[in-house]
N, C-alpha and C positions, 0 to 999 in steps of 0.2 A: 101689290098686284104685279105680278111676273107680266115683261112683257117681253116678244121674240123679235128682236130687226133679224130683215132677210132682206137679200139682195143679190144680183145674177153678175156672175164677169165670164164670161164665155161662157160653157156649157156649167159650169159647176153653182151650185148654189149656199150661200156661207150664211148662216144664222147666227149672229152675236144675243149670248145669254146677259140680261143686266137684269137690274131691279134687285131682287129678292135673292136670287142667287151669286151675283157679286159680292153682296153683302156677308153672305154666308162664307163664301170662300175666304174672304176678308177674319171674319171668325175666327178658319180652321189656321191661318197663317199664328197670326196673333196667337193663340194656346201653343202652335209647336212652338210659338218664337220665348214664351214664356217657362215650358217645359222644357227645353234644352235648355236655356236660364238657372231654370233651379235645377237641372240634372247638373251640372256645371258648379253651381255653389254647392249642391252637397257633395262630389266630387271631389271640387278644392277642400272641401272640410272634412273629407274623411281622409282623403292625403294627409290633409294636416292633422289631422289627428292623430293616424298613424305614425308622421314626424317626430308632434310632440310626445307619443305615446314612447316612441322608440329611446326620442331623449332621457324622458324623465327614467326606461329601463335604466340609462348608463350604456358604457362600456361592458358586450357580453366577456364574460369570464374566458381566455383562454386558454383551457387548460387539457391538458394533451398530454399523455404518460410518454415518459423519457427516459430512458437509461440514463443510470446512477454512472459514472464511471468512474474506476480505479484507476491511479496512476501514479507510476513509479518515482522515487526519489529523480531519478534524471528525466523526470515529463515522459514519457511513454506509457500508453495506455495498457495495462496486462487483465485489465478485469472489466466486467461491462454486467449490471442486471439486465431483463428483460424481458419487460412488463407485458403481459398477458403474450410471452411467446415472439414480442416483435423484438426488433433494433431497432434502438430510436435515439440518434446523437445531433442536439440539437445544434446548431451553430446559430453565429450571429451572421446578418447579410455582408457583412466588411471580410469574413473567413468565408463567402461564395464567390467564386471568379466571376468577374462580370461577363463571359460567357455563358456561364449557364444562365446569368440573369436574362441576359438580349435572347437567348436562344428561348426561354420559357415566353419572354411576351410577345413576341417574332410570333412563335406559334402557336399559343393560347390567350391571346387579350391583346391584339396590337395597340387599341388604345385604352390601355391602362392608367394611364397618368392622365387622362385627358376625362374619364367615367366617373361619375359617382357612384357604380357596383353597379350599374346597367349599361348597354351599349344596344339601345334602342335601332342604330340601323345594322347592326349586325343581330338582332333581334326578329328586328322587321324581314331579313332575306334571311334567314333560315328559317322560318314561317314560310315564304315563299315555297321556299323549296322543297319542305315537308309538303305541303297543296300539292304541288307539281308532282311527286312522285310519289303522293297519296299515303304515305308512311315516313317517322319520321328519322331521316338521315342526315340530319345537320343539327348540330350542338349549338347554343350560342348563350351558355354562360359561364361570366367572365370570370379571373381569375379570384375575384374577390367574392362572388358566390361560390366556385367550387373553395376556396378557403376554408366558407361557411357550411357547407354541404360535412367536410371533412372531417370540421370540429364538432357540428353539432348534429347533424341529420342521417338520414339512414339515403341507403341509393337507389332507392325504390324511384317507381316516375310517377308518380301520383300528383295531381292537383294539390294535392296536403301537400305534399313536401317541397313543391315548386314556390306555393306562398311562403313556406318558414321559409325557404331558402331565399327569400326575393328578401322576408324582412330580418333576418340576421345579414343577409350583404348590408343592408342600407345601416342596421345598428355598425358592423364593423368601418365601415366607410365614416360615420357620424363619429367614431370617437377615435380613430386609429389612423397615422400616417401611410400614405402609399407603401413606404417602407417596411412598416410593419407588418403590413399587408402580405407585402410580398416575401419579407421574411420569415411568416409564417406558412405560407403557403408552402414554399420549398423546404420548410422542414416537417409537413405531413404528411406530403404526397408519398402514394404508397409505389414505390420501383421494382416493385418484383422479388421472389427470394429474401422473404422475411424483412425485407431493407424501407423503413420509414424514414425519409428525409435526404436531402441530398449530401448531408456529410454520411449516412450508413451507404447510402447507396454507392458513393465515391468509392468507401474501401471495399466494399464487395465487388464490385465491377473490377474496379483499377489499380486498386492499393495504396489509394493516395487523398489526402484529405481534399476537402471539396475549394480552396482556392489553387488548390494544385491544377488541376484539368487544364487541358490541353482545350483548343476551341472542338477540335474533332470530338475530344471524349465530350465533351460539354454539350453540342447538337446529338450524340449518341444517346447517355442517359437521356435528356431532356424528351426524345421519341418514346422511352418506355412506357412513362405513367398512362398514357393513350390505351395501350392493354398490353401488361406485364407478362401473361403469358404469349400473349402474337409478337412483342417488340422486342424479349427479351434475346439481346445476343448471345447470351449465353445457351436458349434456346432453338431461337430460330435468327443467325445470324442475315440471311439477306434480306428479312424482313426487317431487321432493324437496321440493315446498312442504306435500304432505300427511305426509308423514313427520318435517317440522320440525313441523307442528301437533300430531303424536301427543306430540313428543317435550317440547313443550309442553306440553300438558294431564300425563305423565305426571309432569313438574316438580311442577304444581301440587298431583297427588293428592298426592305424597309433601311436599308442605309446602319445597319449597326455595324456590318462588317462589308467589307469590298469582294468585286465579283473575283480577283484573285485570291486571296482569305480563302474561301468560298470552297474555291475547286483545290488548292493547295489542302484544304482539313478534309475532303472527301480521298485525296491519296494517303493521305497518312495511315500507317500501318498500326491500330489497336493490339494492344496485349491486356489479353481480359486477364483478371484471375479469378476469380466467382469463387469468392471463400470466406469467411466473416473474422477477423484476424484479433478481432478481440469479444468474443461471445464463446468463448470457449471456455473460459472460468478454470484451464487446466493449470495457468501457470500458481506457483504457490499456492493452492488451494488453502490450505491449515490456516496460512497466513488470511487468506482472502475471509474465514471463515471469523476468525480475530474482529476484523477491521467491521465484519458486518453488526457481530455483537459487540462494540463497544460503540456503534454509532447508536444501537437500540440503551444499552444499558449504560453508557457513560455520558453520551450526549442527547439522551432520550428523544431521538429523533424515531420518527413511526415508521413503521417497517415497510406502510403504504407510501411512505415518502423515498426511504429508499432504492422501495423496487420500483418507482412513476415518476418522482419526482426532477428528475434531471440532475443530482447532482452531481458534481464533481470532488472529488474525495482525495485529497494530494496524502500518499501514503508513504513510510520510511523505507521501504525493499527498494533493495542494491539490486535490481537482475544480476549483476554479472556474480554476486555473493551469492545470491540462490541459487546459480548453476553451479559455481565451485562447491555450493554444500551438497546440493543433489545428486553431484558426480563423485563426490570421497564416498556418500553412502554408499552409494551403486557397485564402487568400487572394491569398497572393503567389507561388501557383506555378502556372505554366500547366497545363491538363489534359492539354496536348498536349506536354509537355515527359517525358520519361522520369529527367529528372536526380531524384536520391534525397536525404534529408535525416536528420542525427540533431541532437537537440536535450536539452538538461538543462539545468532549472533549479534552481537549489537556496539553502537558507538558510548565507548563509558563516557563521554560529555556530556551528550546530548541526551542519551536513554533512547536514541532510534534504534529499532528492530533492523537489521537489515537483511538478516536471513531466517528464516523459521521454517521448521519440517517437524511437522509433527507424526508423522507413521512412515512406512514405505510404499504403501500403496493407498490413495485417498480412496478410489473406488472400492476396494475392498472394506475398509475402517476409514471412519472420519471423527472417531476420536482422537482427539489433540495431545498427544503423549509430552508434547511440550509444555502445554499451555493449561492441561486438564490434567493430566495424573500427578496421582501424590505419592512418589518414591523413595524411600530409603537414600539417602545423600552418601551415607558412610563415610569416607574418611573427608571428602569435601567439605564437611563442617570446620574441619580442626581448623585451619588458617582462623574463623570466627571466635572460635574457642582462644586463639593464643592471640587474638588482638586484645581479648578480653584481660589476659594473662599480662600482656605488658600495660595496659592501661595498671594492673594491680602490681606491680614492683617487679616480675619478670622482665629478662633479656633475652638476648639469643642465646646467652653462654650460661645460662640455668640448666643445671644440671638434677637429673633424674634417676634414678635406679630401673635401666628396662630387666626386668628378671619376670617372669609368672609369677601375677599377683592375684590372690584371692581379696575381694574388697568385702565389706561386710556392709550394710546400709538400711535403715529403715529401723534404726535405731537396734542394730544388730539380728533384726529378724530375718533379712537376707541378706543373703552374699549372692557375688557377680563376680566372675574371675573371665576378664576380658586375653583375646591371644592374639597373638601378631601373624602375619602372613607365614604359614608353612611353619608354626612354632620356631621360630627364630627368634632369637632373643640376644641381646646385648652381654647379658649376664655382668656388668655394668655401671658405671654410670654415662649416661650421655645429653650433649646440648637439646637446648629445643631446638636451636637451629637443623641436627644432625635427625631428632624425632620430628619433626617434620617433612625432611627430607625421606628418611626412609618409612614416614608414615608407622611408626612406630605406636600403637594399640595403649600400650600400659600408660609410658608416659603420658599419654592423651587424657586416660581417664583418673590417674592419680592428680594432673594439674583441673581437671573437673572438678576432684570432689575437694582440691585443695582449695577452690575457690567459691566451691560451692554451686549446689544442683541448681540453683535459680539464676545464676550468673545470666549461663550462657543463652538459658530460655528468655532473657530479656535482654543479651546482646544480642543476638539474631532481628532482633525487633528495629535494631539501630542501622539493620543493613536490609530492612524494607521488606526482609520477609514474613509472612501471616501468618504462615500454617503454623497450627498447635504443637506446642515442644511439648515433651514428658518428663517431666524432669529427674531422671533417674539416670544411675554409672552411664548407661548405656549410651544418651547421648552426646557425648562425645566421641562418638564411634561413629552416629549418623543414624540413629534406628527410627528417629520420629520422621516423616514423609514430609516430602517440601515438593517442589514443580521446577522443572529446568529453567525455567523463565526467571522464579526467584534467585535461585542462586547465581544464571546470569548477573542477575540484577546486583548482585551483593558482590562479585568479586570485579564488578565495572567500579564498584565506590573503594575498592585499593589503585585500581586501576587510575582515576582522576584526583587522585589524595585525600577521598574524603569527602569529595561533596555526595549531596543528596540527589537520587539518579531514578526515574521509573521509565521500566518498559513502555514503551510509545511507537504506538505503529499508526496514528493519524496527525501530521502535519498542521493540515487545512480541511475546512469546507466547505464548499462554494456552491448556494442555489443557482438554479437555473437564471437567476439577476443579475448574478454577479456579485451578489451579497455574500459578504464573510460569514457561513454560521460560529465558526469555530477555529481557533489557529493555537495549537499547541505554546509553552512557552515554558523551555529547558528550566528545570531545579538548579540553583546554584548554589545553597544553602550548605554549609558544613555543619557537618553531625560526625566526623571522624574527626581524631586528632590527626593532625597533615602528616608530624614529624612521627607517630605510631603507626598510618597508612602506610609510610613510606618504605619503613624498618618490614612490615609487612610484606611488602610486595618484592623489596629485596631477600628476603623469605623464604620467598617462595619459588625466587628463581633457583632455590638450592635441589630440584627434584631432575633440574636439568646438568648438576653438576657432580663431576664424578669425586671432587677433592672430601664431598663430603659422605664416601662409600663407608662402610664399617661391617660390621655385622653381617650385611645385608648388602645389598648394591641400591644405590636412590633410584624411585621408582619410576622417573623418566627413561632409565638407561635404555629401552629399547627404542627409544624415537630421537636420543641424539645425537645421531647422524644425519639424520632428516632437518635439521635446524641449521637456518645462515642467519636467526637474527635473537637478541637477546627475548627472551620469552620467560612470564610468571605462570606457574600453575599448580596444580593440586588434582592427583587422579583421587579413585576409591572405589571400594567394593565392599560388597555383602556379597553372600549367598546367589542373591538373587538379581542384583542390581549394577552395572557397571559403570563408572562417569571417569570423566575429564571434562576441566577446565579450565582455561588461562586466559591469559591477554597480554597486550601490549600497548603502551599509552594509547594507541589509535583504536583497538579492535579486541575484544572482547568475546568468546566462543565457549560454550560448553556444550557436551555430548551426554547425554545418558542411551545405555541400551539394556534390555531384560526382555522377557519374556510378559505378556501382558498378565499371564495368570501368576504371576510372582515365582513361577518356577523357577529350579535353581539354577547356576549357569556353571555346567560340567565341563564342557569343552575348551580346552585351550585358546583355539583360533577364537572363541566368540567372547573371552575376556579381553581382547586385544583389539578389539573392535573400536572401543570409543577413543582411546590413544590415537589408533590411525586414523581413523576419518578427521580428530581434531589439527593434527600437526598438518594430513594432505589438505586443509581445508585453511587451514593460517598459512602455508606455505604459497598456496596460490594467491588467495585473496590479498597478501600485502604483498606479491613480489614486485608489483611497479610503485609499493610504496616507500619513502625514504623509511632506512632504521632510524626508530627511536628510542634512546635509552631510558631509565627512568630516574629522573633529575634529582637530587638529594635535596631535601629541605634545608633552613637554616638553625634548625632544632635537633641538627643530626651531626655524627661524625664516622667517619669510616677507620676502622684500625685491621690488622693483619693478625688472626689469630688462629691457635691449632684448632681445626675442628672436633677434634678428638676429647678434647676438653675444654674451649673456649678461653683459655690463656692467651695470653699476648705471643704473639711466635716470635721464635729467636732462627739464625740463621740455621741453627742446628735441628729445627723440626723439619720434619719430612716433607708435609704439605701445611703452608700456609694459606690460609682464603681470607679473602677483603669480605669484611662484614660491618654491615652499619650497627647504631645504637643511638641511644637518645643521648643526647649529650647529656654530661656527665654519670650516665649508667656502662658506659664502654670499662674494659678487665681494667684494671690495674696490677695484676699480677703474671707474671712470666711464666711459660712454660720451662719448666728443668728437669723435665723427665727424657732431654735426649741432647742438655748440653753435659759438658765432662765439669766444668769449674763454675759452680752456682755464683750468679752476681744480684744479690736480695739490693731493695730498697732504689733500683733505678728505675727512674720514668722515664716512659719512650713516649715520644711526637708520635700523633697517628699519624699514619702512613699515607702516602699519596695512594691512588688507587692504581696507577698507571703502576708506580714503580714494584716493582718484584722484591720479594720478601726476603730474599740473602744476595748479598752480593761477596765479591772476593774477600774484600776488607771484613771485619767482624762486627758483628751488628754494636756493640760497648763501645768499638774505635769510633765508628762513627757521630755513637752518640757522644763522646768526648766531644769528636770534632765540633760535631754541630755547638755542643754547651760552650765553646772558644774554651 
């Protein structure tokens, strides 16, 4: 039974409610005190469950497409992918100045290090503040959610996306150091003008990698990401010079940098450049296009990896080799000529590429005239052919009949009657030294069929090159199709005496971890005889020497003027096809030019083409290097002999040349076609190289003298 006290204190009259209705009230406490209770445990349990829910995901996956980048034998970056259109070069946080660090948390997450991916009172007032001005203009999350917004979520403002965002901040907070955090962050945010992360944005803005920044540059970007089209200086410069100053003074309040700092980075004078300094893919192209198929097809790495994955790619090109080769072509080819070129330099130790061109104009053709076409060699084989020849009992001083020979072959069913440059001919006999030098056609195919059609198709095999030989007269002229790249390849292994050498244009390559996929590791293997390399490549210096003219003049003679250091090589032509090649112990070069549709090459000037781009192109590239000669084995000996006939010269030949031989294959017999009193049955000491082939005294006196 409800009962009312009442009672009077001045004018008012106060009823106290008890009985029945206390009781009740008593009730309604008791259930709210119960129901926030269990609001409260389920709550804590759905927290936790979300906790554990987040734990047992893991660590979400961070993965963020990055440019691949290329980079030069001396560290310099010349190539860059760029996945779905951005730049994206990641760094690690130790290559970020710690400017740009204090300047991002200064001004997005001052307490950063102090959050578990929420900042509840910077939560709570911009809440506030949104109420107050009834819409919402204040932000307040922190840098480990927008991390998470950036990796994984769309930027829509949805209730959806504000929960994933709240629960990937707390999974990346739960498994990833502040650090990581934050060096993720700064390499996704987006700064305007295609630039992802604070190393792309670095060189686009400034030119300069991102531990370079100045404090000034460092509070400048760090204002963009806010909105790239309002903040961009390159856009609207005073908008982003008053928001470098906020971003400055907010450094100062929080103590990362002093109020001097401060105002000293707000006078500093910025020099933008707003330009992406490696997304241009113009440098070496041919080359670049190389390095990208042999990461799909030698190191089966996926093309999605490539173009997203971050890697780093340490590749053989020499810049300053590629500008010296890009500058002889330029140089020595008319604008008005349509004939085509490929070119490869390379180091014959190592088998690094260091220069490659494959056309003259990539945008026009990006087929690889170096690396893809299969061209007629012509006379560039023969050096192959007469390694083959001395391996079988030939010398230098094998002598040949050059005359116009009809050959017969195929068991007399055809004939081949091969001809020399301009039907010139010896009418004759002459050395291989001397048919080498002047490229001499008969001799070439008479020591062919002397040794036989399958020799040479399977000594070519020994100098690393693939393509199918024919085994017919002909090739020893050059007729079956090889690729500049091989024949580089093969005259680098006379070049190092013999070792085993491939073309190599990938170093290293390095994931986005740090991890080694891949590190190159030079051929050192001998497949040549050292002491017949050697014979070989002294050889072939004979095309740059005039002692051994005849007939014909050696086919250097128009480039040796242009030469201050000893040089090996071997030009040739078809029809259709023009080459030079040589080297020197350091450097390595051959040229091919033609016409793509095999047309044939008429004009003068555009025969002359591969000669001069190779000499302008060796002249420059070694001139800060030391001359080096090329050292004789101890399986060799050097004697003084006519070249006219490869006799031993007496003081009375006209011209004597130092030529090597394989020990005990050097003359033993005297020239006595230009002394007056024949002296049969003397041995002569080979000769010093230095010393000169007559002196006053008569060559017999001396050799007295020397016998005592």
């Amino acid at each position: 039974m409800q009962k009312i006290l009442s009672f009077k204190r001045g004018e008012q009259t106060m009823e106290i409610l008890t009985g029945n209705h206390f009781e009740k009230t008593k009730k309604y406490a008791r259930a709210l005190f119960f129901l926030s209770l269990l609001a409260t445990i389920i709550g804590f349990i759905m927290v936790s469950a979300v906790f554990i829910y987040a734990k047992v995901l893991g660590p979400p996956p961070l993965v963020v497409p990055k440019s691949s980048l290329f980079l030069a034998d001396d560290g310099e970056i010349f190539g860059a992918t760029n996945p779905q259109g951005e730049i994206r070069h990641w760094v690690s946080l130790d290559h970020v100045s710690e400017d740009v660090q204090n300047a991002t948390i200064s001004i997005e997450d001052r307490n950063f290090y102090k959050h578990h991916g929420f900042d509840l009172k910077r939560i709570a007032g911009a809440a506030l503040a949104d109420i107050q001005a009834m819409s919402k203009v204040q932000g307040a999350s922190t840098i480990t959610q927008q991390y998470a917004r950036n990796l994984f979520l769309e930027h829509d403002k949805t209730w959806k996306r504000k929960l994933a965002e709240a629960f990937y901040a707390l999974r990346l907070e739960m498994n990833y150091t502040k650090e990581e955090i934050l060096e993720g962050y700064l390499n996704t945010i987006y700064y305007g003008h295609g630039a992802y992360g604070i190393q792309a944005a670095s060189q686009f803005y400034f030119g300069k990698d991102a531990d370079q920044l100045s404090l000034a540059e460092a509070a400048m970007l760090t204002g963009v990401p806010k909105g790239p089209s309002h903040y961009s200086p390159i856009i609207n410069f005073a908008k982003a010079k008053a928001r470098q100053e906020l971003i400055l003074d907010e450094m100062a309040e929080t103590e990362a940098i002093s109020a001097e700092q401060a105002e000293a980075a707000k006078a500093e004078k910025l020099t933008l450049i707003g330009e992406h300094p490696h997304v241009q893919n113009s440098f070496a192209p041919y080359f670049q296009d190389i390095v990208r198929s042999e990461l799909v097809n030698k190191l089966n790495i996926s093309e999605d990896t490539i173009a997203m994955g971050g890697l780093t790619v340490y590749t053989t090109i020499d810049p300053n080799l590629q500008q010296f080769a890009e500058k002889a072509v330029k140089q020595n080819m008319s604008d008005e000529s349509d004939i085509q070129v490929g070119f490869v330099a390379m180091d014959p130790v190592t088998g690094y590429v260091k220069a490659l061109i494959g056309g003259r104009d990539y945008e026009e053709s990006t087929y690889n005239r170096a690396y893809q076409a299969l061209r007629q060699p012509g006379s560039t084989i023969k050096p192959l052919l007469y390694y083959a020849a001395l391996e079988r009992g030939f010398t230098p001083s094998t002598t040949m009949r050059s005359e116009i020979t009809t050959f017969k072959y195929d068991e007399g069913r055809a004939e081949y009657t091969p001809h020399n440059f301009n039907n010139h001919y010896a009418e004759d006999e002459i050395t291989l030294a001397q048919a080498l030098a002047l490229s001499d056609n008969v001799y070439a195919v008479k020591t062919h069929l002397f040794l036989g059609e399958e020799v040479l198709a399977e000594t070519v095999k020994q100098f690393g090159i693939s393509s199918e030989m024919k085994k017919v007269p002909s090739l020893a002229l050059g007729t079956s199709g090889v690729r500049v790249v091989e024949m580089v390849n093969a005259y680098s292994m006379f070049a190092n005496g013999g070792k085993k050498v491939e073309p190599t244009f990938i170093k290293k390559v390095v994931n986005e971890k740090g991890e080694v996929l891949y590190e190159s590791k030079p051929e050192n293997e001998q497949v040549l005889d050292p002491d017949i390399a050697f014979v070989m490549s002294s050889l072939l210096r004979g095309m740059f020497d005039p002692k051994l003219n005849d007939y014909t003049s050696v086919t250097g003679s128009s480039i040796i003027n242009e030469i201050t250091r000893p040089y090996a090589g071997k030009s040739g032509s078809t029809d259709t096809d023009s080459w030079m090649i040589g080297f020197t112990p350091q450097l390595t070069a051959g040229v091919w030019t033609g016409y793509d549709e095999a047309k044939e090459i008429t004009l003068t000037a555009e025969k002359t083409y591969a000669k001069n781009i190779w000499i302008d192109f060796m002249e420059k590239a070694l001139d800060d290097e030391p001359v080096r000669t090329f050292i004789p084995t101890d399986g060799v000996v050097g004697v003084y002999v006519n070249p006219d006939n490869g006799k031993l010269a007496t003081e009375s030949c006209p011209v004597a040349r130092y030529t090597y031989y394989i020990k005990g294959t050097e003359p033993t017999t005297y020239c006595t076609e230009h002394i007056k009193e024949p002296f049969d049955d003397i041995e002569q000491k080979p000769a010093d190289e230095n010393s000169p082939a007559g002196q006053d005294q008569p060559w017999y006196k001396k050799l007295f003298d020397w016998l005592g």
